[in-house]
N, C-alpha and C positions, 0 to 999 in steps of 0.2 A: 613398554616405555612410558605407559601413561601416566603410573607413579610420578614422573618430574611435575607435573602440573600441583599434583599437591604437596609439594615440596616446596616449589615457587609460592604457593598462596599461601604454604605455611611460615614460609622467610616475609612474604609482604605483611603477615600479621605480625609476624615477629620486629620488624623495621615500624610497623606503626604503633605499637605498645613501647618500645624504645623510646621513638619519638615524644610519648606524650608523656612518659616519665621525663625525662628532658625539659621540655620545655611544654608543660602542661596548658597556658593558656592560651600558646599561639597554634595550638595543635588543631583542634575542631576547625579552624578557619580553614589553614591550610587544607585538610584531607578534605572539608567540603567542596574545595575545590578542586581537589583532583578527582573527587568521586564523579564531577559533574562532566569535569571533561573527560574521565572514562567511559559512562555512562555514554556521552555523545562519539567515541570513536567506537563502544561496542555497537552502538546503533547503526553506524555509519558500517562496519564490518559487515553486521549481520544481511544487509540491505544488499551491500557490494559483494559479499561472498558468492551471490548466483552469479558471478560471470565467471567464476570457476567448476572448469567439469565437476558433475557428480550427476552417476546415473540415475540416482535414484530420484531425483527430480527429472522425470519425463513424461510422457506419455504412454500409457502402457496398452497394448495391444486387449484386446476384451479376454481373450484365453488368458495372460499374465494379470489383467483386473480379477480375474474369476478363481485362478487355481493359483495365485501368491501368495508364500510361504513368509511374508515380509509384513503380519498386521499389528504383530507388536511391537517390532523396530519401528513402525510406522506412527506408533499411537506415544512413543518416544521422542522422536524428532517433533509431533505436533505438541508435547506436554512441552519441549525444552524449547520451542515457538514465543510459550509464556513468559519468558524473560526478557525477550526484547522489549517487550511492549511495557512490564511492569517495571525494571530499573529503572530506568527513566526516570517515571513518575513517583517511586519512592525517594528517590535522591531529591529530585528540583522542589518535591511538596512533600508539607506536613501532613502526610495523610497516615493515620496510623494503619487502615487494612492494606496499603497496599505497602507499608512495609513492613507488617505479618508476612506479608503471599512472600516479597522479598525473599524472606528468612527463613520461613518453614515450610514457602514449596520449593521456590527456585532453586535452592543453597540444594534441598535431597536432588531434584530433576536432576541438574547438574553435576551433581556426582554420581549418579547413573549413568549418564551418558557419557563423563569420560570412562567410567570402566569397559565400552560397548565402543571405545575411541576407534577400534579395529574394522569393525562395521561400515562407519565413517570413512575409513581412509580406503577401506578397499573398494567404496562406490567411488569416492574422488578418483581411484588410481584406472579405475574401470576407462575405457576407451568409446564409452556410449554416451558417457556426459557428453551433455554438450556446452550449452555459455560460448567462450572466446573460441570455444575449439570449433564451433558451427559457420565462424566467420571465416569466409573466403577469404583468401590469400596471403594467410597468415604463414610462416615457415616452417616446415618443420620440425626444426628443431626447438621452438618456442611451443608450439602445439608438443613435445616432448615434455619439455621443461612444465607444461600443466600440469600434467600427470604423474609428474618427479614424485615418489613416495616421501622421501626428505624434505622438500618444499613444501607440499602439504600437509605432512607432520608436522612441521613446523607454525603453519597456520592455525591450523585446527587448534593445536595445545596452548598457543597466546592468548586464541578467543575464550579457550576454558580457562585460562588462567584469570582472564578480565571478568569472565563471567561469574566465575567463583570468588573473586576477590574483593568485588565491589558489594556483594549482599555481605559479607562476613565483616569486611570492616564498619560498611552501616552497622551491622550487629554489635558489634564492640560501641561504637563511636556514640552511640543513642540508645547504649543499655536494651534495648528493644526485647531479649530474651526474658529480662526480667520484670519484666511489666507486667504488673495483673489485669487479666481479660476475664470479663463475664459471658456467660454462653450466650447473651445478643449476638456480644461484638464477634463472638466467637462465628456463630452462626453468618452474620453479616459477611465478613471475611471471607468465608467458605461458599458463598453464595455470590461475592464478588471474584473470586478466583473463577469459577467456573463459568459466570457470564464470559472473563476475558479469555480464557482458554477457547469456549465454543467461538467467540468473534475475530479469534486468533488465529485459524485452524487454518494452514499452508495449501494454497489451492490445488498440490499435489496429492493431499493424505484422503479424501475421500473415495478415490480409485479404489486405493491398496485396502480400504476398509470395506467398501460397499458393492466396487466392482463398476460396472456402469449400466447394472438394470436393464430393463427391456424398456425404461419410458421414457420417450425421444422429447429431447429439448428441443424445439425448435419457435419459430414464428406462428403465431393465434394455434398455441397447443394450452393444454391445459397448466401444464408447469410454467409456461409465459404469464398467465391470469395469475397463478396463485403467487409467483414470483410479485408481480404487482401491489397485491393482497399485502403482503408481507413485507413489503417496503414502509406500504402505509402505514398496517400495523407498528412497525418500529419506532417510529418517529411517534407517533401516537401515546404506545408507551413509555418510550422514555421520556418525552415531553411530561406526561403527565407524572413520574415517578421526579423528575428534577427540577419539575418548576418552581416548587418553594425550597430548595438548598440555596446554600452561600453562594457566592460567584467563584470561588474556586473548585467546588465542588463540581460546578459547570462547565468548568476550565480544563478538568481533567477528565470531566466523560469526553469531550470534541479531542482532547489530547489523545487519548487513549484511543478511539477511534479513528482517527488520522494516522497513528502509528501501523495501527492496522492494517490500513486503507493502501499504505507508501509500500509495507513489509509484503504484503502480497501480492500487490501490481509488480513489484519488481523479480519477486518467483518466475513469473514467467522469458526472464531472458536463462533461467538456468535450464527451462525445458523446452523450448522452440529456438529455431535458425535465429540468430541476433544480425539483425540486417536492417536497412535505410529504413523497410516499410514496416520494422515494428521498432523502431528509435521514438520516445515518447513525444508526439508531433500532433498526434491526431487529441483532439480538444478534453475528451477525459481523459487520455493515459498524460496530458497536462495536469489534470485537476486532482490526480495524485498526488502532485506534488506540490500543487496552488494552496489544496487545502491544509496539509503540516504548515506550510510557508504563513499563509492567514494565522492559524490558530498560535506558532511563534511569534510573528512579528506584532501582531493586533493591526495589520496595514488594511488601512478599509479600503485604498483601491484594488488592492489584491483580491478581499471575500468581494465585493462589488460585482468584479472579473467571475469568479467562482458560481456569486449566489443566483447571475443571471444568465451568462454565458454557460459556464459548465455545465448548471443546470437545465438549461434548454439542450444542450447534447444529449448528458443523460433521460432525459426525457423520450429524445427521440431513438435512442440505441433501446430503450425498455419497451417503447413503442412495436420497431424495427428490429430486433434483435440479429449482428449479424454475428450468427451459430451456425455448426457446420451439420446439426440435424444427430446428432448421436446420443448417447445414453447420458441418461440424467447427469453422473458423476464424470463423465468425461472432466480432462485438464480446464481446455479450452473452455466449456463450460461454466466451472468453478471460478475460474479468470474473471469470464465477463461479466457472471453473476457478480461475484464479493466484489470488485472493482467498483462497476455503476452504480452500487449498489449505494456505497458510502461516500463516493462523489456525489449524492442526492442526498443523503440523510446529513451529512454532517453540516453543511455550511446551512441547511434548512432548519436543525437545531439550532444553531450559533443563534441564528437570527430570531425564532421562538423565545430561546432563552434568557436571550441577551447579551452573552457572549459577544455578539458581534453587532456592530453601529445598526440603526435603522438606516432602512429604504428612503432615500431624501433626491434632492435635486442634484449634489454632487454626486448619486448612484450613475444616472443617465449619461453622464457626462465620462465618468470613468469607463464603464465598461462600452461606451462606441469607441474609446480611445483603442479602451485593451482589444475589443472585436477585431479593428480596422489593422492595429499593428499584426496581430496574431495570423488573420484570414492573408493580411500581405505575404505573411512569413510564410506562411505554406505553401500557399501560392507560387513563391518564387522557389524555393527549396523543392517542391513538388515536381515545377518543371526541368528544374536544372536537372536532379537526381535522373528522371525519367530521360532526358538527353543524355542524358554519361552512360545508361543502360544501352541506348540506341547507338550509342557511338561502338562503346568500348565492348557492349555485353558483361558488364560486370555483375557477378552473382548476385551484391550484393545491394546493388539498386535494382532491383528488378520488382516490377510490381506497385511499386508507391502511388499511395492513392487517398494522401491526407484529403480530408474534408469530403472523401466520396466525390471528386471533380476531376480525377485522373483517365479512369477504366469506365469506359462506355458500358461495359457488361453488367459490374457491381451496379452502377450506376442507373441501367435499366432494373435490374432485379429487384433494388426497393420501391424504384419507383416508376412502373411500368409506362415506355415512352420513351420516357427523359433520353436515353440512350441515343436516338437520333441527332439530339441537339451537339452530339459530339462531332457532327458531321460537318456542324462548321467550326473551321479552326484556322489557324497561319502556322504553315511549315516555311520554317528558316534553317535546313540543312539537316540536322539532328534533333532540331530543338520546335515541340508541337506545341502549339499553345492554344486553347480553347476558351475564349473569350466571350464567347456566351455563353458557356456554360457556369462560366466563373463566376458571371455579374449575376445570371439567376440565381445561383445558391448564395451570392451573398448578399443581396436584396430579400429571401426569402429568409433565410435563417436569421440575418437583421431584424426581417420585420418582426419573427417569432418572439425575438429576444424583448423587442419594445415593449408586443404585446404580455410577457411574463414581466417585465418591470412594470406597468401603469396595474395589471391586477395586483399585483404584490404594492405598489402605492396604496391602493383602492382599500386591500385588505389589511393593512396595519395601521389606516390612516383613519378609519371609521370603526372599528370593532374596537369595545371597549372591554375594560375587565383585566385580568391575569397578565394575558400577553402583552398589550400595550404595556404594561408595567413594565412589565421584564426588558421591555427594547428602550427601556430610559438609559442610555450613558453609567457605566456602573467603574468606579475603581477599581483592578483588579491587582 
């Protein structure tokens, strides 16, 4: 039945070469803007599609990492990953390589993968996915209705229809096919395809490829260092590859990476229990979403929030890493790695760049604001959750332990001690609340915060050269 998807895309092209014979000069306006608001419901699909079953986003046992017969279905779903990240950017901006990749990678990816639609649908219909179906107390007959083969058919062929429709009328609407290219640009192109594929890559597909090795990820291991290594590195290079481009050019590497950053933080409600203590709460599965929100809105208390807040989390989860000790390629893993990874690189470019306002007196002020509300918010959401757990035993609060100020045990384990201090507290029935513990993490991780804003003062306020340039105020 996958036939109707190119059917449909063939009627949508048919409907907008009508149109422009019609009425030729209002045509470009209009489709560019439905291209844009496609582009943003494909995005929005692709992001929200993990809370519907599909097996094959899980964790896979080390014998199913080792002997899976799944590594080119696997190396498919990570090529057809490229599209979310690149419509986008071809639509909103004038960028010609990325409406190349558009045209001449995503347009073929995508019609592979609907001929292989079958695939798809029988991991969806499989009863091992998880997403909404891992959530306690849902009915049966709705945990039924996820796995409805017709319901998901149906899903699956909209998103190929959007997906396939949106690079082909670009194609038409901007002549783009017939544009002559020189083997730079050519090259260029092909060398920016593959940066966004590799920083694309679903934190499920390195299982199915590499398996999960015999080299243990864990705390002061050697892949923690070179993890470290390699952050720096990044930042490093791409600072220095984009500091003399445009500002839109700058616009769209933070773009492009934040899409990233959003696309595979949220992978993981399609392969773990979706419950209270992985609800994005805890300060970088926030900054998932702070940093797209910055890089759309230009809101400096937002990066402000991001550049010193988030950033002081990720510092200390890269520091502390809390990994369950398993093979390199493990999910979980892959997760915390790409996650933290680009909640530290992207708002630390912005700011290099220019992209985003300098470090001033209105920083200091903003992010105690955003600290004070954020640390309340958990705080209370923290304890309530943990009280309903206590009361009711509900599956689905169980565990929560935003900020590391819940669970005496976690709590000792990074930071050998501390765990005593949960010995004082006030019980009111169901509901515990630990009140020194609370003030010292948030007098402590305040004061961290301070101390990364006045160095970051220190350092943009007196180093001359390049970078100071780049943090002047720029029209974008």
């Amino acid at each position: 039945m996958f036939f109707i998807v190119f059917i449909i895309v063939g009627l949508s092209v048919g409907a907008y070469l009508l149109f422009k014979k019609l009425n030729p000069d209002a045509t470009d306006k209009v489709v560019d803007k439905i291209l844009k608001v496609a582009v943003v419901v494909l995005f929005a699909a692709y992001v929200l599609r993990v809370l519907l079953p599909d097996s094959f986003i899980r964790c896979l046992s080390y014998d199913e990492a080792k002997n899976n017969s799944l590594r080119l279905f696997a190396v498919l779903r990570w090529l057809n990953a490229l599209t979310a990240v690149v419509l986008p950017v071809a639509v909103f901006f004038d960028n010609k390589y990325f409406k190349d990749i558009a045209v001449f990678i995503c347009i073929p990816i995508t019609i592979v993968s609907v001929c292989f639609s079958d695939m798809y649908i029988a991991g969806f219909i499989d009863t091992a996915g998880r997403g909404l179906n891992s959530v306690s107390g849902l009915s049966e007959n709705f945990r039924a209705f996820l796995f409805d083969g017709t319901f998901r058919s149906i899903c699956l062929y909209a998103f190929w229809i959007l997906e396939l429709s949106v690079p082909v009328i670009l194609a038409l609407k901007e002549k783009i096919i017939f544009r002559k290219r020189d083997k730079k640009e050519i090259g260029i192109t092909l060398l920016v395809a593959l940066a966004v594929t590799v920083g694309a890559i679903p934190i499920y597909i390195p299982q199915y490829l590499f398996g999960y090795s015999d080299i243990l990820f864990d705390k002061f291991t050697l892949p923690q260092f070179i993890w470290m290594f390699l952050i720096a590195a990044e930042i490093v290079v791409l600072y220095r590859i984009f500091k003399d481009k445009d500002a839109e050019t700058k616009e769209i590497l933070c773009l492009v990476l934040s899409l990233m950053l959003l696309s595979q933080y949220t992978q993981m409600f399609g392969a773990v229990s979706i419950n209270a203590r992985r609800l994005p709460f805890q300060l970088c599965n926030i900054g998932s979403f702070l940093v797209l929100a910055f890089v759309i809105t230009k809101s400096k208390k937002i990066f402000d929030f991001a550049i010193i807040v988030n950033v002081v989390g990720v510092l200390i989860a890269v520091a502390m890493p809390d990994l369950d000790g398993e093979g390199l390629f493990y999910l979980w893993n892959m997760h915390f790695v790409l996650e933290h990874t680009n909640v530290l690189v992207v708002p630390v470019l912005a700011l290099l760049l220019g992209v985003a306002p300098p470090i001033d007196n209105a920083t200091l002020k903003h992010f105690l604001a955003g600290y004070g509300i954020y640390f309340g918010s958990v705080w209370v959401l923290g304890t309530v959750f943990n009280a309903i757990y206590n009361a009711k035993g509900t599956p689905f609060f169980k565990g929560v332990n935003y900020m590391f100020m819940f669970d005496p045990v976690v709590a000792d384990d990074t930071i050998h001690g501390v765990g005593k201090l949960f010995e004082i507290n006030i019980t009111l029935g169901n509901v515990v609340i630990y009140p020194l513990i609370a003030f010292l993490f948030f007098v402590a991780f305040g004061a961290i915060c301070l101390g990364i804003y006045w160095l970051l003062r220190l350092a943009f306020s007196f180093k001359p050269g390049r970078v100071n340039d780049a943090l002047e105020p720029q029209t974008l």
